[in-house]
C-alpha positions in Angstrom: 182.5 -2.3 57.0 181.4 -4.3 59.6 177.3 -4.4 59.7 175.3 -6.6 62.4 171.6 -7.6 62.5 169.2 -5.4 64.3 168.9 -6.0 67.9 165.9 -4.4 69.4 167.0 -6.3 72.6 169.5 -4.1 73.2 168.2 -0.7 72.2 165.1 -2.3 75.1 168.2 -2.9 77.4 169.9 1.0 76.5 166.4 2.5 77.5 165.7 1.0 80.4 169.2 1.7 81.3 168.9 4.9 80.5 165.8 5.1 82.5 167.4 3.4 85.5 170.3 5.8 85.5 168.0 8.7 85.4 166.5 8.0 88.4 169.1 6.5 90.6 171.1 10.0 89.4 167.8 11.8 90.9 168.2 9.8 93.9 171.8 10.3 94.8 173.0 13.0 96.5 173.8 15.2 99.7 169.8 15.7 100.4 169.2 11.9 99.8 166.0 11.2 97.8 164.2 7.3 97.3 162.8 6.7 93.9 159.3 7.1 95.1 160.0 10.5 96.1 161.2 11.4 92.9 158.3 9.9 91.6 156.0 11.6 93.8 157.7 15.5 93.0 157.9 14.8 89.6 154.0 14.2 89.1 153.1 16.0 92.1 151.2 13.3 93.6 150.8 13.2 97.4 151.9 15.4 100.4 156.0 16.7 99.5 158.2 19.2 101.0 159.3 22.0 99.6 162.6 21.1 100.1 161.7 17.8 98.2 160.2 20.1 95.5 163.5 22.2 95.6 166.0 19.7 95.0 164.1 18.0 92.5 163.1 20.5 90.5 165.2 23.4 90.9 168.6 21.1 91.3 168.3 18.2 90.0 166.1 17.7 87.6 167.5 20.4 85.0 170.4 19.7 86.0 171.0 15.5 85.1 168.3 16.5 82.0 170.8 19.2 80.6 173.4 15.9 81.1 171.5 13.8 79.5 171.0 15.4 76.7 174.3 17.2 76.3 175.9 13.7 76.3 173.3 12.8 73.7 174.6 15.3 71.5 178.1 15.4 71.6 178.4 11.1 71.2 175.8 12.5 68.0 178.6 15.0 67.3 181.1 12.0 67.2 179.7 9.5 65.0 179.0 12.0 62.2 182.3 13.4 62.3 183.9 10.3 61.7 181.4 9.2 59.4 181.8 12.5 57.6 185.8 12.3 57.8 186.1 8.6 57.4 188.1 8.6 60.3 187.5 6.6 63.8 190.0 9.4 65.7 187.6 12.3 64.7 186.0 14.3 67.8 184.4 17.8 68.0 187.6 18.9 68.2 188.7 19.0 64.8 186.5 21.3 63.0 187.9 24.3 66.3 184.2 24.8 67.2 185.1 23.3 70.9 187.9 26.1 70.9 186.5 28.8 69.7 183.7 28.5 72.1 185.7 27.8 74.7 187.0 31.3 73.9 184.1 33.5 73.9 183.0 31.7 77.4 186.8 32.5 78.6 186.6 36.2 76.3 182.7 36.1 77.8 183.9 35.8 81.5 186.5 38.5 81.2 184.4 41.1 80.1 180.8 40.8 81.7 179.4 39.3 84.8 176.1 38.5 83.2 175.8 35.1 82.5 173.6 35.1 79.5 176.6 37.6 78.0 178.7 34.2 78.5 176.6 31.9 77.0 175.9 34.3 74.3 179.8 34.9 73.9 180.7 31.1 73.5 177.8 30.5 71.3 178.2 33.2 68.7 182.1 32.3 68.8 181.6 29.0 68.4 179.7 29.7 65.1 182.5 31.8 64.0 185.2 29.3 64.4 183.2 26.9 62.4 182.7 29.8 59.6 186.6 30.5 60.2 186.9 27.0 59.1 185.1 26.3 56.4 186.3 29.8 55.0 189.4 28.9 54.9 189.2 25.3 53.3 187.4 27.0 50.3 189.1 26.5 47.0 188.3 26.8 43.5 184.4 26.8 45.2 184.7 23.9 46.7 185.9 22.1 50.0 187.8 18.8 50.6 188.0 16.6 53.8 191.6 17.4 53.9 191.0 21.1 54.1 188.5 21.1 56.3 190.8 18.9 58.7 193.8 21.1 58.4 191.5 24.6 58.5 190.0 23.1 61.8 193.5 22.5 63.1 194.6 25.9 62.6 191.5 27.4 63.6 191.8 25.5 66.5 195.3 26.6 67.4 195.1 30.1 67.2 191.5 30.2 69.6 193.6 27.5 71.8 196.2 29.9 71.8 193.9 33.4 72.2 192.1 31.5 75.0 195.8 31.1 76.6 196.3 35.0 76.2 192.6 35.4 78.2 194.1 33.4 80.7 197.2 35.4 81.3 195.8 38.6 81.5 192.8 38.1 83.4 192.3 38.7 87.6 193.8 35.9 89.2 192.1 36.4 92.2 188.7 36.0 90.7 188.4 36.0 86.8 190.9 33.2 86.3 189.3 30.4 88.5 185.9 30.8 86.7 187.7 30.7 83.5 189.7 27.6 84.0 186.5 26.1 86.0 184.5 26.6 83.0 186.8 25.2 80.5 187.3 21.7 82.7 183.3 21.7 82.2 180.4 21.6 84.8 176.8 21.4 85.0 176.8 23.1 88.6 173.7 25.9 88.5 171.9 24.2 85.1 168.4 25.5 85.5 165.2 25.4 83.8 165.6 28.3 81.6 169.0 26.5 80.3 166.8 24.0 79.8 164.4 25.9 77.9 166.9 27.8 76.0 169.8 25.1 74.9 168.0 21.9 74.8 165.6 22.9 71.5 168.7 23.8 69.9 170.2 20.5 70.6 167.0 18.5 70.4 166.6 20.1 66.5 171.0 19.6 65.1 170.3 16.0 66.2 167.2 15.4 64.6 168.6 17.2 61.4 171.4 14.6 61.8 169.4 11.7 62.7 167.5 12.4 59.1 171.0 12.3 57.7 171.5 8.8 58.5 171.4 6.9 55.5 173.9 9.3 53.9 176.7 9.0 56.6 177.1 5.6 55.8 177.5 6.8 52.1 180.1 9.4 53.2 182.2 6.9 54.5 182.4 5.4 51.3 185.0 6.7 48.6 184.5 9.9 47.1 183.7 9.2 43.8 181.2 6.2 45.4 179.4 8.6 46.9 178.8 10.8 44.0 177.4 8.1 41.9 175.0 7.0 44.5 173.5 10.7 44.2 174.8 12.3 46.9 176.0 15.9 47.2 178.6 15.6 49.0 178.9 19.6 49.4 175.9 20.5 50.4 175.6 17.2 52.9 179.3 18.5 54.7 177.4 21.2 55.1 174.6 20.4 57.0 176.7 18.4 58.9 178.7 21.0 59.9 176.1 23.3 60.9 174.5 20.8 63.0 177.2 19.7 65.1 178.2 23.4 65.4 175.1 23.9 66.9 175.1 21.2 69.3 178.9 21.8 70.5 178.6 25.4 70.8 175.4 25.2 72.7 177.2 22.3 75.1 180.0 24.9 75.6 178.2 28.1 76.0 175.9 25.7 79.3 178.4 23.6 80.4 182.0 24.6 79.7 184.0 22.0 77.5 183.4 18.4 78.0 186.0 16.1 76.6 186.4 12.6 75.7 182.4 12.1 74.9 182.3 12.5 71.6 185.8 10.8 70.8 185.0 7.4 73.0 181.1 7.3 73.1 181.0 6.3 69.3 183.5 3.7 69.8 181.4 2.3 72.6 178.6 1.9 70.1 180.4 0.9 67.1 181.6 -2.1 68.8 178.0 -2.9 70.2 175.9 -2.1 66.9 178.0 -2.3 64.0 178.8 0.8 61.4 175.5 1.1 60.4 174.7 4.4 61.0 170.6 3.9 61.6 171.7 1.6 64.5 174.8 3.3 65.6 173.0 7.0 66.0 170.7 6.1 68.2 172.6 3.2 70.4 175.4 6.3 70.3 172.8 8.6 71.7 171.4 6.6 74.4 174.9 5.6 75.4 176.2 9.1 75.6 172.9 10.1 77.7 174.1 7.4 80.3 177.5 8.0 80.3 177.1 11.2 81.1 174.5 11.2 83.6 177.1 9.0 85.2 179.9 11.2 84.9 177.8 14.3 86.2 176.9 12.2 89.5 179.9 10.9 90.2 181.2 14.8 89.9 179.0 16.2 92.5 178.8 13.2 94.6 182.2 11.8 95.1 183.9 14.8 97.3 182.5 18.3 99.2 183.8 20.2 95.9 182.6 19.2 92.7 185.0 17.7 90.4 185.2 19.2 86.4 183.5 17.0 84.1 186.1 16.5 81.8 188.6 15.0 84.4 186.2 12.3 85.5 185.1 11.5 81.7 189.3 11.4 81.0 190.3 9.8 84.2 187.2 7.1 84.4 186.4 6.8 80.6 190.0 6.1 78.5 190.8 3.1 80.9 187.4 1.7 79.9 187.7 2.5 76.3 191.6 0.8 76.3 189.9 -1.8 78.0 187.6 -2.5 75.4 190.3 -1.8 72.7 192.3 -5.0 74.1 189.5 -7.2 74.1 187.4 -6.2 70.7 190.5 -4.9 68.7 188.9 -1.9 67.7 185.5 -3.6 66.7 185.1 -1.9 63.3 187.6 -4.2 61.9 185.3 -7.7 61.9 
């Protein structure tokens, strides 16, 4: 396991990038904003617009927070997952939770026009993929990693497959596009009650996992290493699985599905920080907050139409990620 020193240099250097990236994303757009007039809307200081106030507030601001910490969250996702799994290729993928939310926002879509319905949908599917799963990789009353994988992959499928048969049948004049926009991801019409609604949620699975820290570096230890250290293993999967549920279905019932974030994020960190998961969970968070905040600006600034989230973090992230594969060899290996 490769561990490095503490550098509270670079956690400094992920703030005040994170900080930096906040504000140039408040900045940039088709209603052009300096930083002082950020500053000034945000604290309400001086004479403003009210289309200053308007963009700020009703726009952008929910909108690059929502980013910031949805990114947050899913690179948190990432790093327990493969902690949890032992495994480097693990994203929020495997356990089906990304599917089966991705089918109640696409069942969600079909069947109401109210968009708390949607969110509602995808969230309350979400949580029963991840029940689905860890149903199913029950035996003799307990649960291995090798079931879990497996149940996930086959949970997985058949919402991946169900979410297909939503597409098929639904209007193509009208229910299809939102469908298909909604599953590519997007941040587009994030406002303060998402905000106030998704962002506890998320705020709460992270800090759950951030007080797990200590034992995901024991989980990625053998099984029988683990045990002997005093660890429940069970009951740990557990809370682990609830968490990330939470964040990922909460991601997908606000912003659609958002690939690639949880899978390369982790990476990014691991080959900064180490494997130690009290320095990799947070440089993983604050990385994911930028790299998303990124993403989402580049999305709605780069062309008239917005462009889906998860073909910017594909198209723009994996060549950076090989990139860094090439050079570091992975990282983890040291």
């Amino acid at each position: 396991m490769m561990i490095r020193k503490k550098n509270p240099g670079f956690f400094l250097l992920l703030i005040f990038l994170l900080t930096t990236t906040f504000t140039a994303a408040m900045c940039i757009g088709r209603y052009t904003l300096s930083a002082a007039d950020v500053f000034r809307c945000l604290f309400h200081i001086g004479e403003l617009t009210e289309q200053q106030m308007t963009v700020v507030w009703n726009v952008r601001f929910p909108r690059i927070l929502m980013a910031m910490i949805v990114g947050a969250g899913l690179s948190c996702v990432g790093v327990c997952l493969q902690a949890m799994f032992a495994n480097p290729l693990v994203s929020s993928h495997i356990l089906g939770v990304s599917y089966s939310s991705g089918f109640g926002a696409a069942l969600g879509i079909l069947l109401f026009d109210h968009y708390l319905l949607i969110e509602g949908s995808a969230f309350l599917l979400g949580f029963a993929g991840m029940a689905l799963t860890y149903f199913l990789s029950r035996k003799n009353g307990s649960s291995s990693t090798l079931m879990l994988v497996l149940s996930g992959v086959i949970v997985g499928s058949v919402f991946e497959a169900l979410t297909s048969f939503i597409k098929y049948i639904a209007d193509p004049e009208q229910k299809l596009p939102a469908i298909t926009y909604w599953l590519m991801g997007s941040l587009a019409g994030t406002s303060i009650n998402d905000l106030m609604k998704g962002v506890p949620i998320i705020c709460l699975a992270m800090f759950i996992l951030w007080l797990l820290r200590w034992r995901l570096n024991v989980l990625s230890l053998r099984e029988d290493e683990a045990v002997s250290l005093g660890i429940n293993i069970p009951r740990t999967r557990l809370i682990i699985i609830v968490a990330t549920t939470c964040i990922v279905a909460v991601s997908v019932s606000f912003c659609g599905v958002i690939s690639f974030v949880g899978l390369a994020v982790p990476h990014f960190a691991r080959m900064m920080v180490g494997n130690e998961h009290r320095q990799l969970l947070p440089a993983s968070l604050l990385m994911g907050g930028i790299f998303l905040m990124i993403i989402d600006t580049m999305a709605r600034s780069i062309t008239a139409s917005e462009i889906p989230l998860s073909i910017l973090t594909a198209l723009i992230g994996a060549p950076i990620f090989a990139a860094l594969l090439r050079r570091t060899g992975g990282g983890w290996d040291d």
